[in-house]
Residue frames as a rotation matrix with the C-alpha (Angstrom) as fourth column:
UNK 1
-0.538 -0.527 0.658 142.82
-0.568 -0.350 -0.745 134.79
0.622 -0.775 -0.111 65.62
UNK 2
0.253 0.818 0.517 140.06
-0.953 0.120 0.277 133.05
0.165 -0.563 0.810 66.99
UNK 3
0.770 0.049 -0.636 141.32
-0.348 0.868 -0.355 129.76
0.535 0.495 0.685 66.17
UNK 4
-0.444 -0.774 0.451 144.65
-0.239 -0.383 -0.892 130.66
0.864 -0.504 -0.015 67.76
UNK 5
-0.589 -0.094 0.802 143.17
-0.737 -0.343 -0.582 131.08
0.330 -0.934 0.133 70.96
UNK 6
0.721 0.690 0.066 141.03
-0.649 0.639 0.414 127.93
0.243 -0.341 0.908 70.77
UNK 7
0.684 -0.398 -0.611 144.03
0.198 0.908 -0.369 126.00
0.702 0.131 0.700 70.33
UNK 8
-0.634 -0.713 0.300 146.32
-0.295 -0.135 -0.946 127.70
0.715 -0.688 -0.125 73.19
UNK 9
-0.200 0.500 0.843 143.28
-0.898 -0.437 0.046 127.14
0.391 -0.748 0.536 75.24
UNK 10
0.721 0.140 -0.679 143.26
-0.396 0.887 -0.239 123.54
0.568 0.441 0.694 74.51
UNK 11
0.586 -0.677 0.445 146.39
-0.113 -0.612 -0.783 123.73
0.802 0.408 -0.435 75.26
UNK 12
-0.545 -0.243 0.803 146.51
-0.478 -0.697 -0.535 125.36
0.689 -0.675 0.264 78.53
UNK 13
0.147 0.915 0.376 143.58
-0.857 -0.072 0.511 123.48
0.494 -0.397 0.773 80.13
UNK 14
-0.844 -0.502 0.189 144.02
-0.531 0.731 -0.429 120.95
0.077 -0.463 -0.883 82.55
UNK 15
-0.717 0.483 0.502 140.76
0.325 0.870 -0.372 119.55
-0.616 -0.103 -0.781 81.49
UNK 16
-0.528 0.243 0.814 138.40
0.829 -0.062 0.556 119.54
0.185 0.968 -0.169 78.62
UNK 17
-0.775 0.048 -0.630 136.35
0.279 -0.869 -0.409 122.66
-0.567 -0.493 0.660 77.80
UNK 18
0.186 0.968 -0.166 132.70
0.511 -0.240 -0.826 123.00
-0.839 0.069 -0.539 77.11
UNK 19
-0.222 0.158 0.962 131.60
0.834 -0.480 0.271 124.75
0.505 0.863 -0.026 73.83
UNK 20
0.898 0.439 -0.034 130.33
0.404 -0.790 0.462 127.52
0.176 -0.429 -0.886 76.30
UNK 21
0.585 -0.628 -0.513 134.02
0.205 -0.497 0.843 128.04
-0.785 -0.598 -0.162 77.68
UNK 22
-0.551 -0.577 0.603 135.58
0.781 -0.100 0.617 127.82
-0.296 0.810 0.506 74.07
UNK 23
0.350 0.858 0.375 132.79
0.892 -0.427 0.145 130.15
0.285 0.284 -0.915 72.95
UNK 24
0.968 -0.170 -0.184 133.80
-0.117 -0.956 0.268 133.16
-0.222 -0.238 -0.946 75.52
UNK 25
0.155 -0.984 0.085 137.42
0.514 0.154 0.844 132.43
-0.844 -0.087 0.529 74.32
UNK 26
-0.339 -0.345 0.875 137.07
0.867 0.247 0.433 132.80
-0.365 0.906 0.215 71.41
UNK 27
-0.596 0.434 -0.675 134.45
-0.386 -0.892 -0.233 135.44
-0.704 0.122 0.700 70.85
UNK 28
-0.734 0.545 -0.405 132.57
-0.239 0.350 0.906 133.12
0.635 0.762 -0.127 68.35
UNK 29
-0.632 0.235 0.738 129.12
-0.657 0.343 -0.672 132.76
-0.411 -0.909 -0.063 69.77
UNK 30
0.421 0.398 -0.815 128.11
-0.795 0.595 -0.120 130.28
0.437 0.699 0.566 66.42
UNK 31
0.465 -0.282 0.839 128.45
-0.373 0.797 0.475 126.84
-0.803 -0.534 0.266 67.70
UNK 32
0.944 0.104 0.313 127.96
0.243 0.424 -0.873 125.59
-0.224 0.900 0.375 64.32
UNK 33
0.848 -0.528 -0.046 130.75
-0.138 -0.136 -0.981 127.65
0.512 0.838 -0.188 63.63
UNK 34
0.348 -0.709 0.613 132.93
-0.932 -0.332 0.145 127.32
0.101 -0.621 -0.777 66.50
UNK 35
0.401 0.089 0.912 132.33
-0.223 0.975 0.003 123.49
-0.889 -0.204 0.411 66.50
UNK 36
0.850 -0.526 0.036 134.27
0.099 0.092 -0.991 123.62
0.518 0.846 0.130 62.69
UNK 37
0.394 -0.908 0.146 136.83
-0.707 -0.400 -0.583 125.46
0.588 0.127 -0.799 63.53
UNK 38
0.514 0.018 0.857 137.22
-0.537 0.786 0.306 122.24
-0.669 -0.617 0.414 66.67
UNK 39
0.762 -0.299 0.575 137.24
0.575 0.721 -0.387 119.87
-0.299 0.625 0.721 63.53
UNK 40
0.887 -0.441 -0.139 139.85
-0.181 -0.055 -0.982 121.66
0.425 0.896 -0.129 61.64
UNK 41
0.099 -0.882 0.461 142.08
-0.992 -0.123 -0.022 121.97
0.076 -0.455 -0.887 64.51
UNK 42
0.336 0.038 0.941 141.61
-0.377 0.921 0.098 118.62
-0.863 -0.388 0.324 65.20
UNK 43
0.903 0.129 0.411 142.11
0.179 0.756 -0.630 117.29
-0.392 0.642 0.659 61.35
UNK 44
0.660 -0.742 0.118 145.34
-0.434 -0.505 -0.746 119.87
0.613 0.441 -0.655 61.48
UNK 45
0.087 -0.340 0.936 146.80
-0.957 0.233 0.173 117.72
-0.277 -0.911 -0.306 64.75
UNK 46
0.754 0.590 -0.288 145.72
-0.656 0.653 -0.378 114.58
-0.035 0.474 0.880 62.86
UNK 47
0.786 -0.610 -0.101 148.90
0.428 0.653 -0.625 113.38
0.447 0.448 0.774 61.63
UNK 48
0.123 -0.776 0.619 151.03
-0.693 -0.514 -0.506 114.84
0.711 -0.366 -0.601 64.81
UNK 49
-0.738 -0.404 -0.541 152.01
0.331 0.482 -0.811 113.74
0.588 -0.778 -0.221 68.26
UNK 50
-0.932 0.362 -0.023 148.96
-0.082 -0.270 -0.959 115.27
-0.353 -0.892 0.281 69.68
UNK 51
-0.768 0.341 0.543 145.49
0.396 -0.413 0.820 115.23
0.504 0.844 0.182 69.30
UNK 52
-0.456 0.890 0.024 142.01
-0.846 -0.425 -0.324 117.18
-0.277 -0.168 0.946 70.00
UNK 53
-0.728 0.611 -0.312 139.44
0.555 0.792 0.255 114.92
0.403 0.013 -0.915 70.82
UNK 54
-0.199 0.849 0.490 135.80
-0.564 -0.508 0.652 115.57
0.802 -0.147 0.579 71.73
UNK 55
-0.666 0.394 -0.634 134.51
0.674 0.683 -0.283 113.47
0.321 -0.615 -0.720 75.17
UNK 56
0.133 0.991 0.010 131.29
0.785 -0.112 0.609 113.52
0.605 -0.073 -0.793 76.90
UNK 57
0.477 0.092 -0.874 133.03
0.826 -0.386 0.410 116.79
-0.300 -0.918 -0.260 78.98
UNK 58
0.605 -0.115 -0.788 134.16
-0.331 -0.936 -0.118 118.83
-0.724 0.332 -0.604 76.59
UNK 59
0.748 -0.648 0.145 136.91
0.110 -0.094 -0.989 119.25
0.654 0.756 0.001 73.58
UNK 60
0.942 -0.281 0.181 140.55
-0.215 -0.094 0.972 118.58
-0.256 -0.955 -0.149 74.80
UNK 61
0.504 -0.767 -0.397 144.25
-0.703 -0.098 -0.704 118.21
0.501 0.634 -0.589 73.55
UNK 62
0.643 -0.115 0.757 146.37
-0.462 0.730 0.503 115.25
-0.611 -0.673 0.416 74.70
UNK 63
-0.591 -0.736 -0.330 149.47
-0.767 0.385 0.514 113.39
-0.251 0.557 -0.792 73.72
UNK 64
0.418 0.451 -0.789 148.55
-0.731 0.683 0.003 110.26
0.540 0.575 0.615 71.34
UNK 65
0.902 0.231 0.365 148.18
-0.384 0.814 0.436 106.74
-0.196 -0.534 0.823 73.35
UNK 66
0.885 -0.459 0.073 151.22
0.464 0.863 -0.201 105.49
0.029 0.212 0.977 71.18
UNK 67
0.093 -0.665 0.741 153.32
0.120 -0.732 -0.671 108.47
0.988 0.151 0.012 72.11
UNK 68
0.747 0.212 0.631 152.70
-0.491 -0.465 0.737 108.59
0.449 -0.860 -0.243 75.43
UNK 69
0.815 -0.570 -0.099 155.11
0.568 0.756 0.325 105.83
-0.111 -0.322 0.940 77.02
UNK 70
0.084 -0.886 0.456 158.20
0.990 0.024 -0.137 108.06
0.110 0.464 0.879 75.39
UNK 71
-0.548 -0.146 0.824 157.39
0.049 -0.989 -0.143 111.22
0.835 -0.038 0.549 76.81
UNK 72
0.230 0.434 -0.871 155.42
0.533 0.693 0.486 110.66
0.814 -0.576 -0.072 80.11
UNK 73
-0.220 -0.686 -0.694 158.48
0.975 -0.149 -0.162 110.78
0.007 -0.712 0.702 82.38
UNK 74
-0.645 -0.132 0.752 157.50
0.513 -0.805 0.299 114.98
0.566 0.579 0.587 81.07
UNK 75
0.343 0.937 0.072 154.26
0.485 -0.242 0.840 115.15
0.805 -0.253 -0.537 83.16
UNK 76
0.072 -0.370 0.926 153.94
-0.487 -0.823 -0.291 117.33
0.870 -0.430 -0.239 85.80
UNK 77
0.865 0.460 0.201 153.52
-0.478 0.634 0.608 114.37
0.152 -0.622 0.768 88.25
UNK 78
0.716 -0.424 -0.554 156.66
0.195 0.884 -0.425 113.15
0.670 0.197 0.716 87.81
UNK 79
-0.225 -0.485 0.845 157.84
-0.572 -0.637 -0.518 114.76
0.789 -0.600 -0.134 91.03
UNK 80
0.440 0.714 0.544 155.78
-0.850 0.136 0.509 112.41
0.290 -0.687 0.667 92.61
UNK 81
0.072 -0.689 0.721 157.24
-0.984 0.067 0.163 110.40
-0.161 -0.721 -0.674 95.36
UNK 82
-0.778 -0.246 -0.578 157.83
-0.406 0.899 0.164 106.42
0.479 0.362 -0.800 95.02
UNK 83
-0.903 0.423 0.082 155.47
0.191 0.562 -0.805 105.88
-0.386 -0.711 -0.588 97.74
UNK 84
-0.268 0.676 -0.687 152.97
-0.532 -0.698 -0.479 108.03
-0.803 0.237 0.546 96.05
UNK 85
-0.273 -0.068 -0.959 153.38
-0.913 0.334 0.236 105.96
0.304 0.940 -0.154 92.45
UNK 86
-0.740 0.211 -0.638 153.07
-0.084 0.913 0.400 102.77
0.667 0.350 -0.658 94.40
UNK 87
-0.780 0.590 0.207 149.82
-0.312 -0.081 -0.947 103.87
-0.542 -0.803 0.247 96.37
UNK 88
-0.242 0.496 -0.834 148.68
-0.762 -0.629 -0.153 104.53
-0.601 0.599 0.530 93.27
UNK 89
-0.504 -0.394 -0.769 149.66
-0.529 0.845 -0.086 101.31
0.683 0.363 -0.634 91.66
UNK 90
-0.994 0.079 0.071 148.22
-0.011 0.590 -0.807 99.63
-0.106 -0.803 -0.586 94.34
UNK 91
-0.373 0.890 -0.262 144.83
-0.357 -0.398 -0.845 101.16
-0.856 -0.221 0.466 94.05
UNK 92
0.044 0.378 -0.925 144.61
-0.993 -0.087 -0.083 101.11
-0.112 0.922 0.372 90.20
UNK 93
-0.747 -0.131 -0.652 145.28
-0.301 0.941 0.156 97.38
0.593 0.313 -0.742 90.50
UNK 94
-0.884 0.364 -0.293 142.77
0.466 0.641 -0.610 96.51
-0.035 -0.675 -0.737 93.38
UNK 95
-0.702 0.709 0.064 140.16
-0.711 -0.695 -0.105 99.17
-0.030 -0.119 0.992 92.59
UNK 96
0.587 -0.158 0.794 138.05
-0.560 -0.787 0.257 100.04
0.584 -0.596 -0.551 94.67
UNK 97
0.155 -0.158 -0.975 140.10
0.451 0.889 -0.072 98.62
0.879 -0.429 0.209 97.91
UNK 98
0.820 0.125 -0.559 140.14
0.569 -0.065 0.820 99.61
0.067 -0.990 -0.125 101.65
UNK 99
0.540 -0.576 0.613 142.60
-0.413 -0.816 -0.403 101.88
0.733 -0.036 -0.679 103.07
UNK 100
0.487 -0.305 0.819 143.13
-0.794 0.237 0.560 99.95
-0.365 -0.922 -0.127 105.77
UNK 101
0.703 -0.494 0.511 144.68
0.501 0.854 0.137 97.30
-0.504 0.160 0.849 102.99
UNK 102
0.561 -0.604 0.566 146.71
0.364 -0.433 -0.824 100.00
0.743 0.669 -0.023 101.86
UNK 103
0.394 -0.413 0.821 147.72
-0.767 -0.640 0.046 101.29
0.506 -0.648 -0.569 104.82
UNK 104
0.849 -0.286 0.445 148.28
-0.019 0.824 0.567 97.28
-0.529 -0.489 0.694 106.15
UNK 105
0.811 -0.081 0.580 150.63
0.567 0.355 -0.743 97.11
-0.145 0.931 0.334 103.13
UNK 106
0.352 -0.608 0.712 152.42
0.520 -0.505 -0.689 100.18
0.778 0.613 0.138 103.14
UNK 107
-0.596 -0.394 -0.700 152.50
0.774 -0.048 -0.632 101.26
0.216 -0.918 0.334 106.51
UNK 108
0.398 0.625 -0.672 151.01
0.652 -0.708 -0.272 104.55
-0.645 -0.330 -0.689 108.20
UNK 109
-0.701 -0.278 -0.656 152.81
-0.337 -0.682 0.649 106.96
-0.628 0.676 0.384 105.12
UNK 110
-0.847 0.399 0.352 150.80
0.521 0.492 0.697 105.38
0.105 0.774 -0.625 103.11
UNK 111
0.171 0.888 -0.426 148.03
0.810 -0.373 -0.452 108.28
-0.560 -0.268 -0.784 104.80
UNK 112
-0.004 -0.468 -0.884 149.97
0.010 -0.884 0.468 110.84
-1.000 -0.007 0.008 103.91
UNK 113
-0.991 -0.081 0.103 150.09
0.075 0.292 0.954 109.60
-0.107 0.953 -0.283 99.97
UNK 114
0.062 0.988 0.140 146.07
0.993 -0.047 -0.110 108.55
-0.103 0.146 -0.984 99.90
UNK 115
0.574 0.404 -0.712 145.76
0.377 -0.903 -0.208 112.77
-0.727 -0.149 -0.671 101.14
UNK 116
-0.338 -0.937 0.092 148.68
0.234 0.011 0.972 113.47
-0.912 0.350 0.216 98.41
UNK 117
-0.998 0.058 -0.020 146.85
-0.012 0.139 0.990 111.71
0.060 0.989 -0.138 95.37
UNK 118
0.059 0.972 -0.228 143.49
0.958 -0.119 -0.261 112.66
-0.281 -0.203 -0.938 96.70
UNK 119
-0.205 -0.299 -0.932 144.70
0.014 -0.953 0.303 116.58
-0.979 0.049 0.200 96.44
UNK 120
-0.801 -0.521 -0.294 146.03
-0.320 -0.042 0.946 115.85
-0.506 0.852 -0.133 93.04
UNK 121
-0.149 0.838 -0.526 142.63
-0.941 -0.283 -0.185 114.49
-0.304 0.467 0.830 91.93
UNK 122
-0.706 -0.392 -0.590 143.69
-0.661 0.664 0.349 111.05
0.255 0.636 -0.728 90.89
UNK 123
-0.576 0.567 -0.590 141.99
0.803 0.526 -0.279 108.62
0.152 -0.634 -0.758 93.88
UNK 124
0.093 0.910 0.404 138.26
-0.499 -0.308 0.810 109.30
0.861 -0.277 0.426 95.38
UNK 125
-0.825 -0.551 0.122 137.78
-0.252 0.167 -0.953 108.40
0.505 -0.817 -0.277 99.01
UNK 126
0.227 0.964 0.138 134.20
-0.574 0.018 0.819 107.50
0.787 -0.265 0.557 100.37
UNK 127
-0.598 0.015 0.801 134.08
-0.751 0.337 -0.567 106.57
-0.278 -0.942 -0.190 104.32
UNK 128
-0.085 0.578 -0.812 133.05
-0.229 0.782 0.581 103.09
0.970 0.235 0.066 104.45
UNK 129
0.819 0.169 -0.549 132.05
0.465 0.365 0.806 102.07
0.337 -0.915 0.221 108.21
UNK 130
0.823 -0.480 -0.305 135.79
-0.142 -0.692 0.707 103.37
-0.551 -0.539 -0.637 110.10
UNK 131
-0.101 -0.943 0.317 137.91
0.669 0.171 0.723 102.99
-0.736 0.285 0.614 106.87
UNK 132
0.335 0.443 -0.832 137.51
-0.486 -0.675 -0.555 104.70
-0.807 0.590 -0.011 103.53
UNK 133
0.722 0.466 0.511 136.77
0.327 0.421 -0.846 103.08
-0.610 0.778 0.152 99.88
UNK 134
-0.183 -0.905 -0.383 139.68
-0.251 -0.334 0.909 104.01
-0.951 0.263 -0.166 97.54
UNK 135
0.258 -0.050 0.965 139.29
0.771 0.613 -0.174 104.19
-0.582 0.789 0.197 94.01
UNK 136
-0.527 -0.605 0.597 140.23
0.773 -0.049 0.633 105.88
-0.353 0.795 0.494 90.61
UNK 137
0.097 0.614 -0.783 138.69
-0.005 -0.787 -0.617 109.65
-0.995 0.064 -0.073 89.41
UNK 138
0.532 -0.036 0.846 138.45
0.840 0.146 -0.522 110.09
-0.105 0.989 0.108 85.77
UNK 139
0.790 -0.581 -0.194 141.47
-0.560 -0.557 -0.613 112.32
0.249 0.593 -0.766 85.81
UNK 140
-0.136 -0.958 0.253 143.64
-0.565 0.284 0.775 109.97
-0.814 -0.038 -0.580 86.79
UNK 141
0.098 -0.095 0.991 142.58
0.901 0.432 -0.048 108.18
-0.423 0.897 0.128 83.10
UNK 142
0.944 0.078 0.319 142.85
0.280 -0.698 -0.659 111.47
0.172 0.712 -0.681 81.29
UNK 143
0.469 -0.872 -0.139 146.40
-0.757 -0.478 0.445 112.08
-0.455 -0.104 -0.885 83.06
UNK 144
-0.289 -0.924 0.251 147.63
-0.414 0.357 0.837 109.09
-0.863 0.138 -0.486 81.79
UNK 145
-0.339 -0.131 -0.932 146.01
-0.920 -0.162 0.358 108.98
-0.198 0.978 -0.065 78.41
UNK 146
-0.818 0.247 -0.520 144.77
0.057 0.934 0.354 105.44
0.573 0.260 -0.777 78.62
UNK 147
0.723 0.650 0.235 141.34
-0.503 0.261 0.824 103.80
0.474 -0.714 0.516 80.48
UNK 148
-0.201 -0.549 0.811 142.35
-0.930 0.368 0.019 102.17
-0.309 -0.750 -0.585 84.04
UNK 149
0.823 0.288 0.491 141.66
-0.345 0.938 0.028 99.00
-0.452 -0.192 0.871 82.44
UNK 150
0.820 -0.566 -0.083 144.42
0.074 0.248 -0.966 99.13
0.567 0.786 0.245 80.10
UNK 151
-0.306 -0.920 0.245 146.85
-0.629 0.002 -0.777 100.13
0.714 -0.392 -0.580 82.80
UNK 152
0.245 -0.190 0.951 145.79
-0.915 0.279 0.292 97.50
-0.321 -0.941 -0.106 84.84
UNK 153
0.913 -0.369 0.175 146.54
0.400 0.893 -0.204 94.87
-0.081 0.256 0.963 82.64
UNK 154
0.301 -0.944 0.134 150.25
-0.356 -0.242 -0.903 96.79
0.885 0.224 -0.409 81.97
UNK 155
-0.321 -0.373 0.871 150.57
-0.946 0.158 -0.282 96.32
-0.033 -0.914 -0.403 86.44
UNK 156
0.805 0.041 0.592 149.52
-0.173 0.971 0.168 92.65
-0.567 -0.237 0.789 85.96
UNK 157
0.704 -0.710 0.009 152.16
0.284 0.270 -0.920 92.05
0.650 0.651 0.392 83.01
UNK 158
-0.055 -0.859 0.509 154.58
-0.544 -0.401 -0.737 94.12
0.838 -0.317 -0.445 85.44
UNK 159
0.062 -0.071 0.996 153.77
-0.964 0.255 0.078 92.37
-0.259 -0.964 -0.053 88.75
UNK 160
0.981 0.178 0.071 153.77
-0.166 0.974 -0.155 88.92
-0.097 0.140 0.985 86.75
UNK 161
0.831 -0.489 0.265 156.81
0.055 -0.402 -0.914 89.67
0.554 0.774 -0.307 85.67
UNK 162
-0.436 -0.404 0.804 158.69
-0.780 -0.276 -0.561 90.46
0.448 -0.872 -0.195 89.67
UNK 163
0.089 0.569 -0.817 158.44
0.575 0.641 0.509 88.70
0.813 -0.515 -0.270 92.32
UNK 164
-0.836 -0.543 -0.082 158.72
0.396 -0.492 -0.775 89.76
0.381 -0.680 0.627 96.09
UNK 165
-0.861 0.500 0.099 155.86
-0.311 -0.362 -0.879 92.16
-0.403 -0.787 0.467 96.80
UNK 166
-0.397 0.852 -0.341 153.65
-0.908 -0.311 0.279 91.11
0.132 0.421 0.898 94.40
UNK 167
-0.549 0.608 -0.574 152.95
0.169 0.752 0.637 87.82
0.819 0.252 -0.515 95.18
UNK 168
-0.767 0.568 -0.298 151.50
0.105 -0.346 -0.932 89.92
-0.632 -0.747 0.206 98.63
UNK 169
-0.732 0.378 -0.567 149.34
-0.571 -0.794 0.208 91.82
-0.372 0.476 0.797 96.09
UNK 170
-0.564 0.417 -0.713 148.13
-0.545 0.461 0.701 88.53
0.621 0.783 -0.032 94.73
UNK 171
-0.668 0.126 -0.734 147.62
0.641 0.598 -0.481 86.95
0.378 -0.792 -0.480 97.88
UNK 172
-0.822 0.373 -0.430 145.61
0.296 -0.364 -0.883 89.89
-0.486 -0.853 0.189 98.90
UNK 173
-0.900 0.433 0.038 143.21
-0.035 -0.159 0.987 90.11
0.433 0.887 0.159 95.59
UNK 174
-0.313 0.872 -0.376 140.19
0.832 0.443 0.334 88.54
0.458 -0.208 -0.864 97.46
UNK 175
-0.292 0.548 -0.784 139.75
0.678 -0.459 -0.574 91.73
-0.674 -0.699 -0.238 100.13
C-alpha cells in the first residue's frame, strides 16, 4: 500500500516531493527504504510513457521528452490565451528582456499576460529602474518537460521558418 500512495502522490503533485513529504505519505520513515521503493517505481515506469525522476528538489513523475510533443495540447495550460503563449514565446526567446520591450511589441495587454504568466509561475519579474526584468522560473522548464534552451532553439527553427513578426524579434535581439 505504501507504494501505491507514493506513486498517486507522484502523480498528483504539481511539483517534486522531498523524501520528508514522501515519507509522511507513505508512513515509511526508512529512507533507505523508502528511497527503493522510488527506484522500483521508477524501473516499473521505465519502459512507459512516463517517468519518475529524481532532481535536486525532490522525486517527480512527468511525461517522457519524446512523448511530450503528442500529448501537450493535454496540459492544463492549454486554456491559455494566444497573447499569453506569445508573451511567453517572446520572453523564452529574449530571456531575460524588459517589459517595456514586451509591452512596445505587444501593446498595453501584454500587462495583463506578464500578471497572467507571473500567477501561473512560469515568468519572474524583478523591478529594474521604472520597468521590470522578465525572465523564465524553473517551472516553466518542468511544465514543458524540456530545459529553456532546448525550446529556444525549437522558437528560432520556428521564427526562421515565418516571416512577418519575427524579423521584429530579430531586429530587436540587441535590447
Amino acid at each position: 500500500m505504501p507504494k501505491k500512495a507514493i506513486e498517486a502522490a507522484l502523480f498528483m503533485a504539481p511539483k517534486p516531493l522531498s523524501m520528508q513529504e514522501l515519507s509522511k505519505i507513505s508512513g515509511i520513515s526508512s529512507m533507505g527504504v523508502l528511497k527503493e521503493m522510488l527506484e522500483d517505481l521508477r524501473d516499473e515506469y521505465a519502459a512507459r510513457g512516463i517517468d519518475i525522476v529524481q532532481t535536486p528538489e525532490g522525486w517527480r513523475m512527468h511525461v517522457k521528452p519524446e512523448l511530450l510533443p503528442k500529448v501537450s495540447h493535454l496540459a492544463p495550460y492549454t486554456d491559455m490565451s494566444d497573447g499569453c503563449k506569445r508573451t511567453l514565446a517572446l520572453v523564452a526567446y529574449k530571456e531575460p528582456v524588459r517589459q517595456s520591450l514586451v509591452i512596445k511589441m505587444q501593446g498595453n495587454k501584454a500587462y495583463n499576460y506578464i500578471k497572467q504568466l507571473t500567477k501561473m509561475g512560469l515568468l519572474k519579474a524583478e523591478k529594474e529602474g521604472r520597468t521590470k526584468r522578465l525572465s523564465l522560473t524553473p517551472e516553466f522548464e518542468r511544465y514543458f518537460g524540456q530545459d529553456k534552451e532546448a525550446i529556444k532553439q525549437q522558437l528560432k527553427i520556428r521564427l526562421l521558418m515565418q516571416s512577418g513578426p519575427s524579423s521584429q524579434l530579430k531586429g530587436q535581439a540587441g535590447e
